[in-house]
C-alpha positions as CSV (number, residue, x, y, z in Angstrom):
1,X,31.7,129.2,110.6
2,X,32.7,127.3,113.8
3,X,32.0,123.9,112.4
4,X,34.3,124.5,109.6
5,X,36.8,125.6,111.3
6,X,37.3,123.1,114.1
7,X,36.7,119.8,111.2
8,X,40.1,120.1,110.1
9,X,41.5,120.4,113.4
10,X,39.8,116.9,114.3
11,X,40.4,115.1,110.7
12,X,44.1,116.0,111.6
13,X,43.8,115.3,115.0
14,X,42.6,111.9,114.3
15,X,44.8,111.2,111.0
16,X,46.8,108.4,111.0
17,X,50.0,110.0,110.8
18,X,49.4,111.6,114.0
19,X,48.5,107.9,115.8
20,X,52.0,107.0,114.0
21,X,53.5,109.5,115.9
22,X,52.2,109.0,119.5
23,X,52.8,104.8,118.7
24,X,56.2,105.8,117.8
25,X,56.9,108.3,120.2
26,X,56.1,105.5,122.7
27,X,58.2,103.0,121.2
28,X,61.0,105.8,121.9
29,X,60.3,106.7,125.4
30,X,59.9,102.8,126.5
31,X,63.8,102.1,126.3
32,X,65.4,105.2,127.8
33,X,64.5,103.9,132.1
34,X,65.0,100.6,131.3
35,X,68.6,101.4,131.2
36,X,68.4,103.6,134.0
37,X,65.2,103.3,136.8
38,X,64.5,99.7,136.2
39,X,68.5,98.6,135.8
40,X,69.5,101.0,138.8
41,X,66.6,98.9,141.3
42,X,67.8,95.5,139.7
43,X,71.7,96.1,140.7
44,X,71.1,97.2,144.1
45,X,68.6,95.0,144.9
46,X,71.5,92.2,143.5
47,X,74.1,93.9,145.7
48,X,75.7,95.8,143.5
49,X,78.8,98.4,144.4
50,X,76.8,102.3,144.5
51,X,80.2,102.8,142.4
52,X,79.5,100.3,140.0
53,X,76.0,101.6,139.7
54,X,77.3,105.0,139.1
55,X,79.7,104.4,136.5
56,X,76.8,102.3,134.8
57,X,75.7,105.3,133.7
58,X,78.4,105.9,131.5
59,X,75.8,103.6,129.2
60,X,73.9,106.7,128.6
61,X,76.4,108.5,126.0
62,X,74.8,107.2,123.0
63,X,71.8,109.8,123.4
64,X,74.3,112.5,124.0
65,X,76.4,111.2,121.1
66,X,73.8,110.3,118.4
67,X,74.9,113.2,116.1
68,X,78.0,111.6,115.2
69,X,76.5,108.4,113.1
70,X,73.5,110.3,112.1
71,X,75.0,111.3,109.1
72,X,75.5,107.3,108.0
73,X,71.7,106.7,108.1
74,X,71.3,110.5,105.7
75,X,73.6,109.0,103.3
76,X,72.6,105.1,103.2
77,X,69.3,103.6,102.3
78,X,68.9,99.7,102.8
79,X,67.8,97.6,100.0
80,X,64.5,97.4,102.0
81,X,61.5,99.4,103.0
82,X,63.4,103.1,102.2
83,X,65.2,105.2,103.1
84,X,63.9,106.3,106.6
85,X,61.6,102.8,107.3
86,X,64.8,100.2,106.5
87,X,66.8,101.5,108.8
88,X,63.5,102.2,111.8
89,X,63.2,98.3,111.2
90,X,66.7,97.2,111.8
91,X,67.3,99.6,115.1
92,X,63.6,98.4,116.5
93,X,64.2,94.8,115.9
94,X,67.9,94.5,117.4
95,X,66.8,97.0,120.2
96,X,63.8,94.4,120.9
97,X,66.9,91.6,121.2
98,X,68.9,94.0,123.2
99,X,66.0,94.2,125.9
100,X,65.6,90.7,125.7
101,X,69.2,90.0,126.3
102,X,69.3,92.4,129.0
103,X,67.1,90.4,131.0
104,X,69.4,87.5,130.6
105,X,72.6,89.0,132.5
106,X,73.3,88.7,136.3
107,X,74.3,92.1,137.7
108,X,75.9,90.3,140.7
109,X,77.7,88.0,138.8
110,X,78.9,89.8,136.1
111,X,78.2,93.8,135.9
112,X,80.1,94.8,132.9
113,X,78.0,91.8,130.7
114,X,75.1,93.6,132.5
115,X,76.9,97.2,131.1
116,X,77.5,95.5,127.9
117,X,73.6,94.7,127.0
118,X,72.6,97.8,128.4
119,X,75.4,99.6,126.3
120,X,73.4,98.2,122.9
121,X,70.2,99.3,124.6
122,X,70.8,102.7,124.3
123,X,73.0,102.5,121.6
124,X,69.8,101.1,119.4
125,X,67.3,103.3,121.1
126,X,69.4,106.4,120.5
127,X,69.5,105.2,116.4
128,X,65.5,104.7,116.4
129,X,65.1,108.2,118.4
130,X,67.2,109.6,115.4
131,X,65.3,107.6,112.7
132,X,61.6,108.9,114.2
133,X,62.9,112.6,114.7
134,X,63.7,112.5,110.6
135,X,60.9,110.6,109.9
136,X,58.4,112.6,111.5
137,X,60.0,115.8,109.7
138,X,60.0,114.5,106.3
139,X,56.7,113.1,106.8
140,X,54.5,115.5,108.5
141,X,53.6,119.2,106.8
142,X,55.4,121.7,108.2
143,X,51.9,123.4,109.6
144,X,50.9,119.6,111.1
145,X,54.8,119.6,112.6
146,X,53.5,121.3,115.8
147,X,50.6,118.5,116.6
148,X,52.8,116.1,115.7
149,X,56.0,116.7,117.9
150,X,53.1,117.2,120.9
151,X,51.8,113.8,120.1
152,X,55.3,112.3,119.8
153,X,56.3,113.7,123.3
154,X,53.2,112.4,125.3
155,X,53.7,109.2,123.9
156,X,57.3,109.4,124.8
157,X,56.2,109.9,128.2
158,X,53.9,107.5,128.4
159,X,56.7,104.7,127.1
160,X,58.6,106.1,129.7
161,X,55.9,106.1,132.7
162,X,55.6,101.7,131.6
163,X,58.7,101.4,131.5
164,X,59.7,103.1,135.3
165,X,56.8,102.6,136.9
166,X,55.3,99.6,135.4
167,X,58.6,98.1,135.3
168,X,59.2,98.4,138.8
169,X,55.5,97.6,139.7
170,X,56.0,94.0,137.9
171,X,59.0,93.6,139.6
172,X,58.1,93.4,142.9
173,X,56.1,90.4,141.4
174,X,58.6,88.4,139.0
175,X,61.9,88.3,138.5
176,X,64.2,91.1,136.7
177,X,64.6,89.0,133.4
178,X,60.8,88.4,132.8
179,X,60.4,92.1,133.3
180,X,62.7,93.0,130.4
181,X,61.3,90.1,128.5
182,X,58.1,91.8,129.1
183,X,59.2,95.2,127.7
184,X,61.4,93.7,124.9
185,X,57.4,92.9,123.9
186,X,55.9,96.2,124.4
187,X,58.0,97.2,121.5
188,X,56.4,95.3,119.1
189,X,53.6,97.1,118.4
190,X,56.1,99.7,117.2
191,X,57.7,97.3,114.8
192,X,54.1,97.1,113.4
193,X,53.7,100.5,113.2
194,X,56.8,101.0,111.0
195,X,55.9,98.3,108.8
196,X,52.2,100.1,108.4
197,X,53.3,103.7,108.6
198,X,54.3,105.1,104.5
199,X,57.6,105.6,103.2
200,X,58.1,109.5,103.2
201,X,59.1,111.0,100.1
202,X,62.9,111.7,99.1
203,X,64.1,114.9,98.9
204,X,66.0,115.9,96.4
205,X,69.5,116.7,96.7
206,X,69.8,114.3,99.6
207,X,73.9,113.5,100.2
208,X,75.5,110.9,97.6
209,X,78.4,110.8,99.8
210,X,78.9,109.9,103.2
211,X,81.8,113.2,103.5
212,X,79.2,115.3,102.0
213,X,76.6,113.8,105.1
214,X,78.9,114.5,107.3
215,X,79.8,118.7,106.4
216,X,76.5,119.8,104.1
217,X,74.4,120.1,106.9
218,X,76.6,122.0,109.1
219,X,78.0,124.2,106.2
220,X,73.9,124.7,105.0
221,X,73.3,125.7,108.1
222,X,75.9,127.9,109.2
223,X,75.2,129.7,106.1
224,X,72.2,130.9,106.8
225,X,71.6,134.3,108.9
226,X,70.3,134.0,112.0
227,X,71.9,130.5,112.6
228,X,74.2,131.6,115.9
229,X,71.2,133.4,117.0
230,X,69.2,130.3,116.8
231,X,71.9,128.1,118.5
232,X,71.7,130.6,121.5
233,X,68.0,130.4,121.7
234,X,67.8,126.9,121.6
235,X,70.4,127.4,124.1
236,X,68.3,129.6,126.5
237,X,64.4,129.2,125.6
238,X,64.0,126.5,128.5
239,X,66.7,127.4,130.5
240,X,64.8,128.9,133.6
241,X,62.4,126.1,133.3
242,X,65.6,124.0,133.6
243,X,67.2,125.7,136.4
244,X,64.2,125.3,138.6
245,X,63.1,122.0,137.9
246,X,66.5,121.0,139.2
247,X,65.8,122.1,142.2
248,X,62.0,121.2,142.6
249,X,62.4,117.8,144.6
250,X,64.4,119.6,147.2
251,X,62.3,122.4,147.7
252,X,59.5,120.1,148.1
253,X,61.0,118.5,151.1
254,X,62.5,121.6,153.0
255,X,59.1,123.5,153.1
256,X,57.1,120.4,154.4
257,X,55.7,118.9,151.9
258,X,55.6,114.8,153.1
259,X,57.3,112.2,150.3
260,X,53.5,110.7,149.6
261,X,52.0,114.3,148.8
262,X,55.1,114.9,146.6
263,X,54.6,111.4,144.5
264,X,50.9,112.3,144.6
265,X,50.5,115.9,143.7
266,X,53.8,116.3,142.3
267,X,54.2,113.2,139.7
268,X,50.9,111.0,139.0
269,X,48.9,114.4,139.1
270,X,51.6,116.6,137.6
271,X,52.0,113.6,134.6
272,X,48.6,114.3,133.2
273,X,49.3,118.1,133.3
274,X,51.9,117.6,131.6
275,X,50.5,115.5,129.1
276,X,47.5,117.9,128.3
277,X,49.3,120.7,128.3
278,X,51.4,118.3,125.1
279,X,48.0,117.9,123.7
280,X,46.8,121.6,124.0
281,X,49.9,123.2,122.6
282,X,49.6,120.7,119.6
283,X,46.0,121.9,118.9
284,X,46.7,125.9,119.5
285,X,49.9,125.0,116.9
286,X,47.7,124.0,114.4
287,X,45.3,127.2,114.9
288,X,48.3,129.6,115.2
289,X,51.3,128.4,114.2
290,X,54.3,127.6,116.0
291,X,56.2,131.1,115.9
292,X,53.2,132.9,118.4
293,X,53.4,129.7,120.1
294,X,56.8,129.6,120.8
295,X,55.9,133.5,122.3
296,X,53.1,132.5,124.6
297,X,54.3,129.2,126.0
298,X,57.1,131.0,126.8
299,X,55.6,133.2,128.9
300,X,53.6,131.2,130.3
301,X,56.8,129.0,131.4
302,X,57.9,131.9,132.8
303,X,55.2,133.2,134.6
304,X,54.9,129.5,136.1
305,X,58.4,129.6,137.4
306,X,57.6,132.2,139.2
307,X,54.8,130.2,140.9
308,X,57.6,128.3,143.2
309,X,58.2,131.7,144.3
310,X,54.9,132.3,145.9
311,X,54.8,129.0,146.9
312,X,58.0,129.7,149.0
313,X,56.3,133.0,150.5
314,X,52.6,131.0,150.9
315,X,54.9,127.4,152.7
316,X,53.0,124.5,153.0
317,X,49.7,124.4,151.3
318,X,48.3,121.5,149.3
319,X,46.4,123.8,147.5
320,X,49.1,126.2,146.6
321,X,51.1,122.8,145.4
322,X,48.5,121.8,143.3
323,X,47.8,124.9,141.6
324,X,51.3,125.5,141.1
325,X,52.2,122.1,139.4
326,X,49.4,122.2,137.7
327,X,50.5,125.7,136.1
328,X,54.2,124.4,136.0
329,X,53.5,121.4,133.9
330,X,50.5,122.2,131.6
331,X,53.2,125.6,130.2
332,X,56.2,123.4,130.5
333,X,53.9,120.9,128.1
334,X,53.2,123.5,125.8
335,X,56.5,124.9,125.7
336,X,58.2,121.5,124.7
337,X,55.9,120.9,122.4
338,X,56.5,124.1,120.4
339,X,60.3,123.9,121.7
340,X,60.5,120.6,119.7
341,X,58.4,121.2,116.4
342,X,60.0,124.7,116.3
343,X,63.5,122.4,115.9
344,X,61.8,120.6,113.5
345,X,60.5,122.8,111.4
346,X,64.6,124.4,110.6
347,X,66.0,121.5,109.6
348,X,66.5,120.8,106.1
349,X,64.9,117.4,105.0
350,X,68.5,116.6,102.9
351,X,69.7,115.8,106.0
352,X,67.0,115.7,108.8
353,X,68.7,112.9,111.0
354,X,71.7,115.0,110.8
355,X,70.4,118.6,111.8
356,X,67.8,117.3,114.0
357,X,70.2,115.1,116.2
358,X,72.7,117.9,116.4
359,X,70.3,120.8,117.5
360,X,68.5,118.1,119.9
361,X,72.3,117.1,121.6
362,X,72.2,120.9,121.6
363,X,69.4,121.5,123.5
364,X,70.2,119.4,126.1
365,X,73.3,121.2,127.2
366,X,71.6,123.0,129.7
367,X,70.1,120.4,131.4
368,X,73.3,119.6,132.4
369,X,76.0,122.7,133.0
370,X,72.6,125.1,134.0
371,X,71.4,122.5,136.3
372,X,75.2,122.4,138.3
373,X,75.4,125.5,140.0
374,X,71.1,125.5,141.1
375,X,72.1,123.9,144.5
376,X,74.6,126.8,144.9
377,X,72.0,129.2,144.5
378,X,69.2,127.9,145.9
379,X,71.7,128.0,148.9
380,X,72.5,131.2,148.9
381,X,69.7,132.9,147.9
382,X,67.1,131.6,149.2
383,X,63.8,129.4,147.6
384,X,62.3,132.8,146.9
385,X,64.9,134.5,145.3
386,X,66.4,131.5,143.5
387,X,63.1,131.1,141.8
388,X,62.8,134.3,140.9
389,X,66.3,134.4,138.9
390,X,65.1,131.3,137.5
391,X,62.4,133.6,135.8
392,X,64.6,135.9,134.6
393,X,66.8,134.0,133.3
394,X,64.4,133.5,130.9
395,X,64.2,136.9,129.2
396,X,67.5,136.6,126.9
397,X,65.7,133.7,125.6
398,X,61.7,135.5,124.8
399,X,63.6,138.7,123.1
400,X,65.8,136.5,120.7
401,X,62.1,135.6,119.2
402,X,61.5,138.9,117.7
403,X,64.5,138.1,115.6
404,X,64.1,134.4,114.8
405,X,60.8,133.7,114.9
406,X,59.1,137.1,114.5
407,X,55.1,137.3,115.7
408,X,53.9,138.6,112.5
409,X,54.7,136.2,110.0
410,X,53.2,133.4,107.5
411,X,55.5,130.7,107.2
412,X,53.7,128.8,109.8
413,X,50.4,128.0,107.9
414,X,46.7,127.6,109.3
415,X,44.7,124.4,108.7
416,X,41.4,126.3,108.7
């Protein structure tokens, strides 16, 4: 009975449409520090203003922004490869040229060309990170969604970890402009992977106007019952998990922890926590579902949280760091895993880019006005206590399952 239960599991595990999503959930992650890590190093090692640096990134607004043309690639298919696959081509290739160009501009000699390049950067990246999100949706069951989104997110982070560190690593060796030139080729492989990967069925019913791409998916999804209690979860699920990450480096530092132990324990060692924490939550997705997943990651986030806490009381202890990030990261994994394929699984594949782009501009909200007032806090309150409102904060969030994704329930479908 074991051994029939756990071959699904590893045929899916091993499928090819779950290699196309790590590949293109790396081809994803690659772009986003080039703008940002990489670009940041580059001006200030050119002498550029701090202000100038600042304002560069002001670059960063098309993945805040992508919602507003996803609606154009839901309504229009190119004359080429489909409807999801024409359009993955054309963002991958120009975003490839982008990177390339990049390389070629002189952030001492002229910044905004420099702001310019790295404006089309993200603008293309943010169109493929809408493309893959719909594509992944439409082609992916909904009980392999789950798997799927965990896959995409740890090869997301491992686009991002070659682009940051490796990019930086390389350029202590070469110049800036080989660096991008570098990285502008680390996205083939994607290109090939879109070429490869299948077409995914369409849907019917899919918008014949680009008014109707715009409104139906707001006006399907507002019509549906639990939709502003779903907006508030998505709103609150990882909001104490937020609050205190914000805070984490800080904290680090004050109770004694030395800069080398942080980038050791905290980042190369918390990474791989992170990333099998991605890879268990995919797998326990496909054995239960995504609803009881979303219910124990949760709590497990939660309960991690409330590991900086003791860490506060216990000061300065390698051990206690370690056990704690470990904890931290492997939940937080899980969590965004489920988190993601949860988003996935509600939107309607009429309009995936559509939904999917809005709720995931959504869900980055709190990353930014949660994250404001945690300096405050931590301030006032104390490590201790400001950790332990960060767990709390994450109640609203756990009883608003009962309601929207209920325990008992069979939408979510086994493999086994």
């Amino acid at each position: 009975m074991q051994s029939n239960t756990r071959l699904p599991i590893l045929k899916t595990v091993c499928s090819p449409r779950m290699l196309v999503a790590l590949l293109m959930g790396f081809s994803c992650g690659l772009p986003l520090l080039l703008t940002i890590t990489v670009l940041q190093a580059w001006m200030r090692e050119e002498g550029v203003d701090l202000t100038v640096i600042g304002i560069m990134g002001l670059v960063g607004l098309p993945y805040t922004l992508k919602f507003l043309w996803a609606p154009f690639l839901d309504r229009f298919t190119l004359p080429f490869l489909g409807r999801r696959k024409g359009w993955l081509i054309l963002a991958q290739s120009a975003l490839v040229l982008a990177i390339f160009a990049l390389g070629f501009t002189s952030p001492a000699r002229g910044p905004w060309m420099v702001a310019a390049a790295a404006f089309l950067v993200t603008f293309f990246s943010a169109s493929q990170d809408i493309i893959v999100d719909a594509y992944r949706r439409e082609d992916l069951s909904d009980a392999e969604l789950g798997l799927g989104s965990s896959l995409y997110i740890n090869g997301y982070r491992m686009g991002m970890l070659l682009a940051s560190g490796g990019g930086l690593i390389l350029a202590d060796n070469m110049s800036y402009a080989t660096v991008y030139q570098i990285m502008a080729a680390c996205m083939l492989p994607g290109i090939i992977v879109t070429l490869l990967a299948p077409e995914p069925g369409l849907p019917a019913g899919t918008p014949q106007t680009l008014a109707e791409a715009v409104f139906e998916p707001l006006t399907e999804y507002f019509r549906r019952d639990s939709a502003v209690l779903i907006l508030t979860f998505i709103l609150l699920y990882k909001i104490g998990d937020t609050m205190a990450a914000a805070m984490t480096t800080p904290f680090y530092l004050d109770i004694g922890f030395t800069k080398t132990q942080i980038g050791t324990v905290v980042k190369l060692f918390g990474f791989w926590a992170t990333i099998a924490g991605g890879m268990i939550g995919g797998i326990l997705m496909l054995r239960v579902g995504i609803n009881r997943c979303l219910w124990g990651f949760g709590i497990l986030q939660a309960l991690s949280t409330s590991g900086f806490a003791l860490l506060a009381v216990a000061g300065n202890s390698i051990a206690g760091l370690s056990a704690v990030i470990a904890f931290e990261n492997l939940s937080s994994g899980m969590g965004t895993a489920a988190f993601a394929a949860y988003m996935a699984s509600i939107t309607n594949k009429k309009f995936t880019a559509t939904q999917y782009a809005l709720l995931s501009s959504l869900m980055g909200i709190p990353r930014v006005l949660a994250s404001t007032p945690t300096g405050y806090m931590a301030k006032h309150f104390g490590w201790v206590y400001f950790f332990v409102f960060c767990t709390i904060i994450a109640i609203p969030g756990m009883l608003l399952l009962s309601r929207i994704a209920p325990w008992n329930t069979s939408e979510q479908k086994h493999l086994h």
